[in-house]
Structures are given as structure tokens and as C-alpha cells.
C-alpha positions in Angstrom: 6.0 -13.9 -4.1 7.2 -10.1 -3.7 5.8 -7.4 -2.5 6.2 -3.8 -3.6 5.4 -0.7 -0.6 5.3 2.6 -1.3 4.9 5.2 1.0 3.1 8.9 -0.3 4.9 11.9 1.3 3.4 15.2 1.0 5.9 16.3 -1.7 5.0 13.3 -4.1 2.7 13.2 -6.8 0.0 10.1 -6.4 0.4 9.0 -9.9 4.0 8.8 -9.9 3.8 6.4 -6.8 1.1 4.7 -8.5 3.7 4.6 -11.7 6.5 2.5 -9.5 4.5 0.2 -7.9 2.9 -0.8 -11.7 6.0 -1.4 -13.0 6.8 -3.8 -9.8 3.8 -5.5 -10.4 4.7 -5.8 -14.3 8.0 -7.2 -13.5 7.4 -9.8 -11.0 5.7 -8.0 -7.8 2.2 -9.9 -6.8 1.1 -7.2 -4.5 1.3 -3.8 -4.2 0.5 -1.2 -1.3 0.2 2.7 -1.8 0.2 3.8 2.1 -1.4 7.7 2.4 -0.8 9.1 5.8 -2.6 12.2 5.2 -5.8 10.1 3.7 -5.5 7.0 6.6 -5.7 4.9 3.3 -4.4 1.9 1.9 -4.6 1.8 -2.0 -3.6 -1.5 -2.8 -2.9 -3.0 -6.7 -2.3 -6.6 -8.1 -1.1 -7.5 -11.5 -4.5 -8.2 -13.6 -6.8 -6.9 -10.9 -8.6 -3.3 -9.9 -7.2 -1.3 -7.5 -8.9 -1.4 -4.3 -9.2 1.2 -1.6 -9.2 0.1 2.1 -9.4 2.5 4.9 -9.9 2.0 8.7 -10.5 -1.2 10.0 -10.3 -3.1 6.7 -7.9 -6.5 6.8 -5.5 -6.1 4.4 -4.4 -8.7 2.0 -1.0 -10.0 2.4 1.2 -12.6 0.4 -0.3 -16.2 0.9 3.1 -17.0 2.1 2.4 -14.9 5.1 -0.4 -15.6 7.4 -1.0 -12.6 8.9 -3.9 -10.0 9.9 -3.6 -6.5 9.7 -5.7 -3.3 9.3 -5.0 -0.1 7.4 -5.2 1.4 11.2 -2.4 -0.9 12.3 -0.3 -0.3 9.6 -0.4 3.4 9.8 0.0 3.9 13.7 3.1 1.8 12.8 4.5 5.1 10.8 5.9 8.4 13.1 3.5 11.2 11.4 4.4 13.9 14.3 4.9 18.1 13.3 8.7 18.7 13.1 
């Protein structure tokens, strides 16, 4: 099982992000997670399935290899957003 990340900076279009992780998923990815720092969202795609907005305090689904809980808000904090 694989997993693809992608991380939008302010300089990136959405859809272009939304573009790679598709093709991941196409080619052999099971999960995908679009990370937005500005938005505190998770946006998070699997081959055949919706994708699915989780914000917050929302468990996020993992790879059933991994048992493993985490929250959009733990994942974020993990990223250094500070002003240069």
C-alpha cells in the first residue's frame, strides 16, 4: 500500500496539486492527502472514491498497514508555518 502527500504552498495552484496526487492514485497510490496550511484542511482522495474534506479534530484515515490515530490538527502543528 502507498501513500502519496502533498503539501499546498501559497504559490501553488490547488488543482495542479490535486492533478499529482490523481495520477498517484492512478498508478498504484491507495491514499492520498492534500495538506492546506492556510485553510487547517486535509483534503484527502482514494482511487474510486469522493474526495473528502476533514478539518479540525477529524481522525484521519491512514493505510491499514498502519494503526495509527491522527487529527488534521496534529498533522498541521507538525508543519513550521512561522512569518519569515
Amino acid at each position: 500500500m502507498k501513500l502519496s502527500n502533498e503539501i499546498l504552498s501559497p504559490e501553488q495552484s490547488s488543482s495542479r496539486v490535486i492533478d499529482n496526487i490523481s495520477y498517484c492514485l492512478e498508478y498504484g497510490c491507495d491514499l492520498g492527502w492534500l495538506l492546506d496550511p492556510r485553510d487547517r484542511s486535509v483534503l484527502v482522495l482514494r482511487s474510486q472514491q469522493q474526495p473528502k474534506l476533514f478539518l479540525g479534530s477529524d481522525c484521519l484515515p491512514v493505510l491499514h498497514e498502519i494503526y495509527l490515530e491522527l487529527t488534521v490538527e496534529q498533522v498541521l502543528s507538525w508543519l513550521k508555518m512561522g512569518k519569515k
